[in-house]
BALUM-350982 format. One record per residue (C-alpha): residue in three letters; z, x negated, y negated. Coordinates in steps of 0.02 Angstrom, whole numbers, plus 50000, padded with zeros to 5 digits. Layout:
N
<pt residuo="ALA" up="Z" east="X" north="Y"/>
...
This chain:
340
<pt residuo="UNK" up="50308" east="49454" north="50786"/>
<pt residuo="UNK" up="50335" east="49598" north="50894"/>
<pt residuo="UNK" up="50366" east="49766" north="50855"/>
<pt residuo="UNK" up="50567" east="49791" north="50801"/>
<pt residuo="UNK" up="50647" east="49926" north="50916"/>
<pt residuo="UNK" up="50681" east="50110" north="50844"/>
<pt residuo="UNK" up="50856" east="50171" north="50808"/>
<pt residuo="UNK" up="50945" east="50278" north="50898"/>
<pt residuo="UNK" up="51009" east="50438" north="50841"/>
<pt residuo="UNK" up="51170" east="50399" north="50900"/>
<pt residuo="UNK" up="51156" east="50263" north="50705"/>
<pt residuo="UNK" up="51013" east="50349" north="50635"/>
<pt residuo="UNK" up="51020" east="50276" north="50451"/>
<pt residuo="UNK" up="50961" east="50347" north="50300"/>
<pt residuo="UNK" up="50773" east="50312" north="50234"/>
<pt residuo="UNK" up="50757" east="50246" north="50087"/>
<pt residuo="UNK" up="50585" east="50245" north="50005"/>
<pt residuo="UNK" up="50558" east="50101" north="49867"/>
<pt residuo="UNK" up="50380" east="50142" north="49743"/>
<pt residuo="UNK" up="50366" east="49972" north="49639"/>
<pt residuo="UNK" up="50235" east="50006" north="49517"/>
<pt residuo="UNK" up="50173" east="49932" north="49348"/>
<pt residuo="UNK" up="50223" east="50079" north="49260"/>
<pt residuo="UNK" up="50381" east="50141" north="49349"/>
<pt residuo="UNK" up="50494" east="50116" north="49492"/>
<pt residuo="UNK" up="50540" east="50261" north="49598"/>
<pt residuo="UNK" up="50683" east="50266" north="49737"/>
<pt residuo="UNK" up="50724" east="50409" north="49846"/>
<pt residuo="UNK" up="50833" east="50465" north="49979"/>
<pt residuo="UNK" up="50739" east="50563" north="50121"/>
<pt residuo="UNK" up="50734" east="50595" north="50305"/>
<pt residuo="UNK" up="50616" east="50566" north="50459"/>
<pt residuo="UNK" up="50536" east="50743" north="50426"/>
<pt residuo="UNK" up="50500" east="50703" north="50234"/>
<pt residuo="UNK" up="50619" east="50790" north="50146"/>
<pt residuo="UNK" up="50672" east="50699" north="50005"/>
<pt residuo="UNK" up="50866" east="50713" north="49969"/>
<pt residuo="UNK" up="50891" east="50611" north="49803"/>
<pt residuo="UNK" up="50761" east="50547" north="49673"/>
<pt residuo="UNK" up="50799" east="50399" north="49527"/>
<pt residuo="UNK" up="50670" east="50320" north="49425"/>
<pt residuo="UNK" up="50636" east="50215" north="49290"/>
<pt residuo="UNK" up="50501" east="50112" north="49190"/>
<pt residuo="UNK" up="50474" east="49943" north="49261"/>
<pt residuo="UNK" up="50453" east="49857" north="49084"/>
<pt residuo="UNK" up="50331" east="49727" north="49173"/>
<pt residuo="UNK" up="50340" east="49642" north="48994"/>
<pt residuo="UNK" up="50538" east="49598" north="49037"/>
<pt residuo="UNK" up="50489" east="49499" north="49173"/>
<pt residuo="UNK" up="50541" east="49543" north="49376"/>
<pt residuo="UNK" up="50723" east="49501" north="49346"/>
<pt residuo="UNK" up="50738" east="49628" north="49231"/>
<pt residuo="UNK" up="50667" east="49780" north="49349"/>
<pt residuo="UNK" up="50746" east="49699" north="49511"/>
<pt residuo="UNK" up="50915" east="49682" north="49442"/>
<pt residuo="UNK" up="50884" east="49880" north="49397"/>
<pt residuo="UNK" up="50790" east="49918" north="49576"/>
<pt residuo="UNK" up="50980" east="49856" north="49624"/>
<pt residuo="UNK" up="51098" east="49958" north="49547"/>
<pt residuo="UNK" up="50965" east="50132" north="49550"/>
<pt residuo="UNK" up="50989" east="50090" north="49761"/>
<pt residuo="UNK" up="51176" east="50049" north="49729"/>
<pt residuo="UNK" up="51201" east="50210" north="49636"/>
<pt residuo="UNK" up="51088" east="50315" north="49764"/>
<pt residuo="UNK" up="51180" east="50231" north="49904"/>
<pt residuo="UNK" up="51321" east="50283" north="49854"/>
<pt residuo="UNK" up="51278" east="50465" north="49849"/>
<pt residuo="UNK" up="51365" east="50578" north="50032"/>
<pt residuo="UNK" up="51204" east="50598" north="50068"/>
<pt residuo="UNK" up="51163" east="50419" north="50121"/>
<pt residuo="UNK" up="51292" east="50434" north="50256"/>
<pt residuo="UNK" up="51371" east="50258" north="50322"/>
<pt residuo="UNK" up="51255" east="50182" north="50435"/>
<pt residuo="UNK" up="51160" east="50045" north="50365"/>
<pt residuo="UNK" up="50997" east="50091" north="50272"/>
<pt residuo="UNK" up="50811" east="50091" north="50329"/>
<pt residuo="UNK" up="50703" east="50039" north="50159"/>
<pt residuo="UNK" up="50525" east="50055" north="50159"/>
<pt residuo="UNK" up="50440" east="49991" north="50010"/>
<pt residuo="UNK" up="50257" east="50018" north="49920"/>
<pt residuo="UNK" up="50191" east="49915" north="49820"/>
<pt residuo="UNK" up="50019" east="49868" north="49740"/>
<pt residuo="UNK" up="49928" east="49714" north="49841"/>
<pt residuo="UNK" up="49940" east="49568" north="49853"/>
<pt residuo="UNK" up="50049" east="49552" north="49955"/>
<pt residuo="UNK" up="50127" east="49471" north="50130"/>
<pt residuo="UNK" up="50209" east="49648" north="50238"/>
<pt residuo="UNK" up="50236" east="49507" north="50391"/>
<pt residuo="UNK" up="50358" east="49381" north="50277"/>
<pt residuo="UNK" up="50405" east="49556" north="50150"/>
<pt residuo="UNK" up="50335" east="49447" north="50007"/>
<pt residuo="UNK" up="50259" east="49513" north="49854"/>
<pt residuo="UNK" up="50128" east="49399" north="49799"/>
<pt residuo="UNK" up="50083" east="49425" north="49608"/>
<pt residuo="UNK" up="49994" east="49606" north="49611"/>
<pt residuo="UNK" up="49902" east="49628" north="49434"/>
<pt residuo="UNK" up="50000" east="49767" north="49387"/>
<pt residuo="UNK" up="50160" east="49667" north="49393"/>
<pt residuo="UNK" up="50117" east="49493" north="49317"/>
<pt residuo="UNK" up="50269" east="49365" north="49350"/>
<pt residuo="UNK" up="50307" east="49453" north="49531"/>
<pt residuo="UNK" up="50258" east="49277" north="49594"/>
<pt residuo="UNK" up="50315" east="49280" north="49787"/>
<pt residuo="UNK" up="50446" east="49388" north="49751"/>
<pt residuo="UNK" up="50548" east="49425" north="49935"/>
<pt residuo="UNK" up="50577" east="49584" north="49916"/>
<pt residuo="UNK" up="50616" east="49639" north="50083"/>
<pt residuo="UNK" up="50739" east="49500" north="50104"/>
<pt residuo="UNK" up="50821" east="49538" north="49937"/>
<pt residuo="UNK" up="50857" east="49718" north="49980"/>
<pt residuo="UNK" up="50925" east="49689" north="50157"/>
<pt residuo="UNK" up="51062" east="49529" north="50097"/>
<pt residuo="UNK" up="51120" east="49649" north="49943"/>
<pt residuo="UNK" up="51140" east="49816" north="50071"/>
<pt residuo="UNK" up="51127" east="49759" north="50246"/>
<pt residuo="UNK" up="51002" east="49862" north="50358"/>
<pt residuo="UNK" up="50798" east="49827" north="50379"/>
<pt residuo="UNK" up="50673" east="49832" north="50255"/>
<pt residuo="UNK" up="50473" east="49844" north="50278"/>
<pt residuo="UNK" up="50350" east="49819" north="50141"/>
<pt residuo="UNK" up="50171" east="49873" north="50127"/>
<pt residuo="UNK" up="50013" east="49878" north="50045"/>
<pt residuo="UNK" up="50028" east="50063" north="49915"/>
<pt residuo="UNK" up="49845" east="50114" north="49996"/>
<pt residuo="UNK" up="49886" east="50088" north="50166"/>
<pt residuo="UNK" up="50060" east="50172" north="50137"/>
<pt residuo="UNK" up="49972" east="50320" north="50071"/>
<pt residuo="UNK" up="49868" east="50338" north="50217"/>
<pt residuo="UNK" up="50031" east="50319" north="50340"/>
<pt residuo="UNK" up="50116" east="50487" north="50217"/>
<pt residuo="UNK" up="49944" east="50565" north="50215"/>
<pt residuo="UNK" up="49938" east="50540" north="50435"/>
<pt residuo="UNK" up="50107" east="50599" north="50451"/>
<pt residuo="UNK" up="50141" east="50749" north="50329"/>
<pt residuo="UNK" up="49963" east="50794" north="50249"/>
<pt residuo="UNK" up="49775" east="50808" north="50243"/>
<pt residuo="UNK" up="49762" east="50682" north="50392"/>
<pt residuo="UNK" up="49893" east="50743" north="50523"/>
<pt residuo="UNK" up="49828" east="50761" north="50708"/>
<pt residuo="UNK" up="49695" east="50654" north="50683"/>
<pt residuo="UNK" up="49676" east="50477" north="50769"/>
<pt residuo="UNK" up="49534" east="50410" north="50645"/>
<pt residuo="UNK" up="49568" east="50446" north="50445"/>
<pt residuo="UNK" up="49546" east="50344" north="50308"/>
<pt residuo="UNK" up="49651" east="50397" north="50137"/>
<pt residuo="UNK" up="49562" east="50315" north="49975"/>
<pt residuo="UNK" up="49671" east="50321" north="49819"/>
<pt residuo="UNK" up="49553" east="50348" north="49678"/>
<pt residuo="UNK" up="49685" east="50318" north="49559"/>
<pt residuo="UNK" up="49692" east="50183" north="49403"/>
<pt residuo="UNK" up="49605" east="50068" north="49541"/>
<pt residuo="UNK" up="49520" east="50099" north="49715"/>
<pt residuo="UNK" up="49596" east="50068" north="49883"/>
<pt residuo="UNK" up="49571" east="50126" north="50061"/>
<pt residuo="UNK" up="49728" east="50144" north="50192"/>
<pt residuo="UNK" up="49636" east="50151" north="50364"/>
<pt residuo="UNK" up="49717" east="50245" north="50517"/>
<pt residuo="UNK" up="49604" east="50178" north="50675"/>
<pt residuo="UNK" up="49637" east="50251" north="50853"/>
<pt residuo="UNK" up="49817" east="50314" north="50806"/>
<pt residuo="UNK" up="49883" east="50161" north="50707"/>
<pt residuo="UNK" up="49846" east="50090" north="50548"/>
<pt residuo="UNK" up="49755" east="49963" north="50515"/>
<pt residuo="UNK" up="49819" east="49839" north="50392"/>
<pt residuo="UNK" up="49701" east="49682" north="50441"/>
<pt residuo="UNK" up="49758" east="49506" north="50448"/>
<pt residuo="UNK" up="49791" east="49470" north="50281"/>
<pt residuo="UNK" up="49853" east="49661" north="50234"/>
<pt residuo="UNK" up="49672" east="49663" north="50142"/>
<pt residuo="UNK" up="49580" east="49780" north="50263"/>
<pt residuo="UNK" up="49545" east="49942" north="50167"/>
<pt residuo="UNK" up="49502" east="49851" north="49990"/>
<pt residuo="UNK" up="49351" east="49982" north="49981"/>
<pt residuo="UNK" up="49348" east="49956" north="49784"/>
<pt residuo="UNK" up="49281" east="49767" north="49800"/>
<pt residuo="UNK" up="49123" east="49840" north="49894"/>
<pt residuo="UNK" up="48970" east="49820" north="49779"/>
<pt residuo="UNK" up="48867" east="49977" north="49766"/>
<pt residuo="UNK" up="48746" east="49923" north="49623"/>
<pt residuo="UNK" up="48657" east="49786" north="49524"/>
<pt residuo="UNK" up="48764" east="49837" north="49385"/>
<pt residuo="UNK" up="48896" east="49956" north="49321"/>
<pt residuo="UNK" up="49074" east="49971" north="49243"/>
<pt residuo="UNK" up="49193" east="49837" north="49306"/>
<pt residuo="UNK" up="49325" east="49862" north="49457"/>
<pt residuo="UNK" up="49404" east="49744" north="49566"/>
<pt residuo="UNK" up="49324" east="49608" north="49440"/>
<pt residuo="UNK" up="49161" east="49648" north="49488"/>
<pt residuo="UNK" up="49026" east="49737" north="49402"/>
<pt residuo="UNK" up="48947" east="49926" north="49503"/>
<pt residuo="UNK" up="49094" east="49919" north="49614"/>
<pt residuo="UNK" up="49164" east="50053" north="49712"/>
<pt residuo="UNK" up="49301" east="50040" north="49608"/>
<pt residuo="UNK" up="49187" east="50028" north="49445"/>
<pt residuo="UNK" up="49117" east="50192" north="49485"/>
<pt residuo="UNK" up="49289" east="50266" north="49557"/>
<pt residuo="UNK" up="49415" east="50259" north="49487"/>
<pt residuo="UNK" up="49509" east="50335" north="49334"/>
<pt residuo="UNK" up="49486" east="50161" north="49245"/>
<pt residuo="UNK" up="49325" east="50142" north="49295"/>
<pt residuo="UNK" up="49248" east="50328" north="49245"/>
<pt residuo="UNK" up="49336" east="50301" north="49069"/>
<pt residuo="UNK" up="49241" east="50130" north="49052"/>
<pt residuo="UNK" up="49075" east="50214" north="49107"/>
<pt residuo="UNK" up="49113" east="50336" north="48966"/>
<pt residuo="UNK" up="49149" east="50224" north="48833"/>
<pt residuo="UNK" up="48974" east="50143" north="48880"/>
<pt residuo="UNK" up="48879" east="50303" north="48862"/>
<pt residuo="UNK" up="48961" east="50366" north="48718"/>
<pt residuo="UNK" up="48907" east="50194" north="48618"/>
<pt residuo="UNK" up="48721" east="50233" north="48693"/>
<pt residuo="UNK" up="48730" east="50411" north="48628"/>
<pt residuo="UNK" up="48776" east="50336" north="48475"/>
<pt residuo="UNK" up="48659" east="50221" north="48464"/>
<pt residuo="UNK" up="48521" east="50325" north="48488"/>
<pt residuo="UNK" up="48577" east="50422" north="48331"/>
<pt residuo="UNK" up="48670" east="50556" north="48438"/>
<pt residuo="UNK" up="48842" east="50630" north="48412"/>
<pt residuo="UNK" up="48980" east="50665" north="48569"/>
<pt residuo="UNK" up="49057" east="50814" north="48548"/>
<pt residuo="UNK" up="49228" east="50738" north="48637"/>
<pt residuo="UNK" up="49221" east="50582" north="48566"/>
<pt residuo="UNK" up="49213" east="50582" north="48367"/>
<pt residuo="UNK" up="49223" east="50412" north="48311"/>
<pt residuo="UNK" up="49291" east="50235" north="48345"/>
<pt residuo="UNK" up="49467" east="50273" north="48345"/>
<pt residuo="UNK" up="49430" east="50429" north="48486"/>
<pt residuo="UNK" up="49328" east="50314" north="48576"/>
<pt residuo="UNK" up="49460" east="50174" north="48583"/>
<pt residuo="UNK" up="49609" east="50309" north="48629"/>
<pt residuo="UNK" up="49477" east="50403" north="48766"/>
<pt residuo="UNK" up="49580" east="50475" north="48914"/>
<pt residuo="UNK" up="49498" east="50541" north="49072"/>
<pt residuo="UNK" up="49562" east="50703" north="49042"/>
<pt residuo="UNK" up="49469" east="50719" north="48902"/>
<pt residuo="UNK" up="49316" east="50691" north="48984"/>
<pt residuo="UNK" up="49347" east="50805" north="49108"/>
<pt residuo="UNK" up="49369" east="50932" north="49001"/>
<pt residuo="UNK" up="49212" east="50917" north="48927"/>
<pt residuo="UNK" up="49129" east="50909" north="49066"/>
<pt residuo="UNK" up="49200" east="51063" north="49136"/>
<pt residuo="UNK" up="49134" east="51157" north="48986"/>
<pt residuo="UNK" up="48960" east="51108" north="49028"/>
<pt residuo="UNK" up="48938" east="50960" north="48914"/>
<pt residuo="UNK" up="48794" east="50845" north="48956"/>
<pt residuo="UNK" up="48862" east="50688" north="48928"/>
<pt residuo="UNK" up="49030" east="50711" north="49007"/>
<pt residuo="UNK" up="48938" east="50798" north="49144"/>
<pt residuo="UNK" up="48822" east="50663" north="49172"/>
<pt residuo="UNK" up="48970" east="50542" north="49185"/>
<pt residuo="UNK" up="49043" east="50638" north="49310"/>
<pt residuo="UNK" up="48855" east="50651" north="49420"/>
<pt residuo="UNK" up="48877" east="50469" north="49406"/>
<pt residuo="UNK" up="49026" east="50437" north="49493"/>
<pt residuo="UNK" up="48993" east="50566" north="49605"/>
<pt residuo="UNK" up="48861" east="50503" north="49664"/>
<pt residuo="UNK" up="48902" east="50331" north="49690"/>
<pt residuo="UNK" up="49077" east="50414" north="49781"/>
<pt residuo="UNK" up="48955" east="50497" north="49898"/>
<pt residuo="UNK" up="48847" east="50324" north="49955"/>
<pt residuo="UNK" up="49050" east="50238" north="49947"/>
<pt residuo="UNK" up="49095" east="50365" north="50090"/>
<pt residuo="UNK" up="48905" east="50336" north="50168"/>
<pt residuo="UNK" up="48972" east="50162" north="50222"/>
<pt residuo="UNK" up="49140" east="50199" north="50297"/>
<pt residuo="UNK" up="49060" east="50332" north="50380"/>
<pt residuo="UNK" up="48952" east="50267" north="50454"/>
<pt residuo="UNK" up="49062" east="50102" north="50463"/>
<pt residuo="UNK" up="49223" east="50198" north="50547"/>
<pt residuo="UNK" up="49187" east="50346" north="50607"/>
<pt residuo="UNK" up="49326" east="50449" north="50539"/>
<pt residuo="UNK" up="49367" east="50622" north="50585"/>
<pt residuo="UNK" up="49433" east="50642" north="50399"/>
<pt residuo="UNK" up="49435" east="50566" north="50222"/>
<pt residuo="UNK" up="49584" east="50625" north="50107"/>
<pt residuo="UNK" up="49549" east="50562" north="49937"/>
<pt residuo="UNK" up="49687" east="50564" north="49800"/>
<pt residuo="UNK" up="49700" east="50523" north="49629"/>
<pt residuo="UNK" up="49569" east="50581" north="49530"/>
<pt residuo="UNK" up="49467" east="50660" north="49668"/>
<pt residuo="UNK" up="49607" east="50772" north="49691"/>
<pt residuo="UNK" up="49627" east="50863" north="49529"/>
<pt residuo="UNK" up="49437" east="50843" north="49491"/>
<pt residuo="UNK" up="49352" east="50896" north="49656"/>
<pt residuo="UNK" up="49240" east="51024" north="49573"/>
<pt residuo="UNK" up="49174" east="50892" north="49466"/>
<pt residuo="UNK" up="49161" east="50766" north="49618"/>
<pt residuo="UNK" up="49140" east="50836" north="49771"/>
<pt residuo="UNK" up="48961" east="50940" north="49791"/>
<pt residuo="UNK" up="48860" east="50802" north="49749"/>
<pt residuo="UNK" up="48962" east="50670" north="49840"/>
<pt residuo="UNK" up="48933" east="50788" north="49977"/>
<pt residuo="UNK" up="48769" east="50793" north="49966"/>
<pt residuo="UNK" up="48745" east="50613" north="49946"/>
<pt residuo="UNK" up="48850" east="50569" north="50096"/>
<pt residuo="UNK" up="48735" east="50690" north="50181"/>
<pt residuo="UNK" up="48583" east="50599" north="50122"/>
<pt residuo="UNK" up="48652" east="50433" north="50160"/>
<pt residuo="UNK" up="48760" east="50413" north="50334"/>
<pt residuo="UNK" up="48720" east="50462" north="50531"/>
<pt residuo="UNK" up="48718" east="50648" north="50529"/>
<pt residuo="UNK" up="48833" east="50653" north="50690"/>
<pt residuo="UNK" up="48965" east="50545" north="50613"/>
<pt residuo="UNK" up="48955" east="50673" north="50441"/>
<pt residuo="UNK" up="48987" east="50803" north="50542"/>
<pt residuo="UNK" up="49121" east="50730" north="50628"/>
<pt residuo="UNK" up="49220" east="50699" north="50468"/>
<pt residuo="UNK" up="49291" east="50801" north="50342"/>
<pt residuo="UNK" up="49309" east="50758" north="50157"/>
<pt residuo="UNK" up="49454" east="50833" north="50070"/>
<pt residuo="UNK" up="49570" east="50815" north="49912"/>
<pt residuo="UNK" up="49740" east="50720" north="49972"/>
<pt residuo="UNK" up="49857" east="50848" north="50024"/>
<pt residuo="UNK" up="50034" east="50787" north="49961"/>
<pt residuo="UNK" up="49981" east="50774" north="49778"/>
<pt residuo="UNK" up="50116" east="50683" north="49638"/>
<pt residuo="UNK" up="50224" east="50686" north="49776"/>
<pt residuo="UNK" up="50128" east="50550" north="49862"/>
<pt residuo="UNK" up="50228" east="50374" north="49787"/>
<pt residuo="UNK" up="50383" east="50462" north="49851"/>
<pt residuo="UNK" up="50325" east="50504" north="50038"/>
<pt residuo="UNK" up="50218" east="50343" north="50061"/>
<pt residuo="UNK" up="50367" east="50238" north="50038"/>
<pt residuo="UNK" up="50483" east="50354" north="50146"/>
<pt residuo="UNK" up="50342" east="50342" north="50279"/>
<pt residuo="UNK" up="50346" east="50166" north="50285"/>
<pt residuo="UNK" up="50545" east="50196" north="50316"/>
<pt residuo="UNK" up="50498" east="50326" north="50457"/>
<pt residuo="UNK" up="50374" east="50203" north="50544"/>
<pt residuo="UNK" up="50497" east="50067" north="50536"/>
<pt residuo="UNK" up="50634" east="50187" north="50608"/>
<pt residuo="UNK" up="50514" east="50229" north="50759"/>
<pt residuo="UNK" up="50486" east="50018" north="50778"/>
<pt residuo="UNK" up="50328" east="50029" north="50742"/>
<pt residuo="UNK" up="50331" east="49915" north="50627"/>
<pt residuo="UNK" up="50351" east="49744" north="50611"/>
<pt residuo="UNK" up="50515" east="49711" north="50509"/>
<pt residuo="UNK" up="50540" east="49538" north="50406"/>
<pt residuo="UNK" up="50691" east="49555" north="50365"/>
<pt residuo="UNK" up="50770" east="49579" north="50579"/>
């Protein structure tokens, strides 16, 4: 399918940016230079079933649509969602985080209900596009974005275009094996994803914490069994921020298998930067010097020069613009659009 023409400004629509997530939906109103206009969301209630939060994705974008600000000309959705799913056919193939969204045709639903075009993509990969064209990664040509959120993914920008792969799975950093063993991401035991992720550093806690106690030791953030079972990152972090071993160990861990993560796509792609969200971003003083140092250890010293590692630039707004730059892209037809 080839690329679908831009608009004009003579009928330059609206964007509308769609964030389908397991915990919320988020739709906004925004424009080619990412300013967002108008902002609705709501909880997606995955135990209602899809019907239930597409029937409300339907009249939040009827209601938003509605607003002067979305002008008359028929709208430009971009939507970002969690993988698996088909961007070519704008299908939506049963992500884990939204169990029952069984080839849901999302693009195709949007466009009959409000006319215009519609362009779905992978959540990683539309991070990287926002990060590329309003943050950490701008004016580069080689930059990959990881999300180090509740999971690990990778959105790759290669020689000025992204790089979704043939089955949207290119970037799926987080399956990568980096040891023997370790906490569980991606379904797989000393993932990248085991070792990064917020899920993944809370289940590496909850597995030292039971060693600690087993060896006759007490945790001073983690009382008992009904702490342990109710553990939140945050809590960990704090700990470790006030110097305590366990929590700071914890942290070393993931650090360090962060560090021999970026090692590989280093020295794999060749990026002139990585921005890292998620967890990385509001814990980079816990993260970053020994990642550093092990990405130093580990990849071609001319490619670690080459490439900067930095926190993710656009912070909690980053749901919001990734969607709105999958609008933009598809407004400058460079995008593929299911739905034309």
């Amino acid at each position: 399918m080839s690329s679908s023409p831009p608009i004009t400004p003579a009928a330059a629509p609206i964007l509308v940016g769609v964030d389908i997530g397991g915990t919320k939906c988020a739709v906004v109103l925004g424009t080619a230079d990412g300013r967002v206009l108008a902002k609705e969301s709501f909880p997606t209630e995955t135990a209602l079933g899809p019907a239930h939060a597409l029937d409300r994705l339907m009249r939040t974008l009827a209601a938003l649509l509605a607003r002067p600000e979305a002008g008359n000309a028929p709208p430009i959705f971009g939507i970002s969602c969690g993988g698996p799913l088909n961007s070519r056919d704008g299908m939506v193939l049963s992500p884990p985080n939204l169990p029952g969204w069984d080839r849901v045709p999302i693009t195709r639903l949007l466009t009959e209900r409000f006319s215009g075009r519609a362009f779905l993509m992978n959540d990683a990969n539309a991070g990287a596009l926002a990060e590329w064209t309003w943050g950490a990664a701008r004016g580069t040509r080689d930059a990959i974005f990881l999300t180090f959120g509740t999971g690990l993914g990778a959105g790759l920008i290669i020689n000025g275009r992204l790089h979704a792969g043939s089955d949207d799975l290119a970037g799926e950093a987080g399956h990568l094996r980096l040891a023997e063993d370790g906490p569980v991401g991606f379904g797989k035991a000393g993932s990248f994803e085991g070792f990064c992720s917020g899920g993944g550093i809370t289940r590496l806690a909850r597995e030292r914490i039971l060693q600690a106690w087993s060896l006759g030791e007490t945790v001073s953030f983690c009382a008992d069994e009904a702490a342990l079972e109710k553990l939140e990152l945050r809590t960990v972090a704090d700990a470790a921020r006030r110097r305590d071993p366990l929590a700071a160990d914890i942290f070393a861990t993931s650090a360090l298998y962060l560090g021999r993560g970026l090692a590989l796509l280093v020295d794999l792609l060749n990026p002139e930067v990585i921005c890292i969200g998620g967890v990385y971003a509001r814990c980079e003083d816990l993260l970053g010097p020994r990642a550093l140092r092990e990405l130093e250890r580990e990849a071609l010293p001319t490619a670690v020069r080459r490439c900067r590692v930095v926190p993710a630039a656009l912070g909690e707004s980053i749901g919001d613009l990734a969607a709105l730059a999958i609008a933009r892209a598809g407004l400058d037809g460079t995008l593929c659009s299911p739905s034309s």
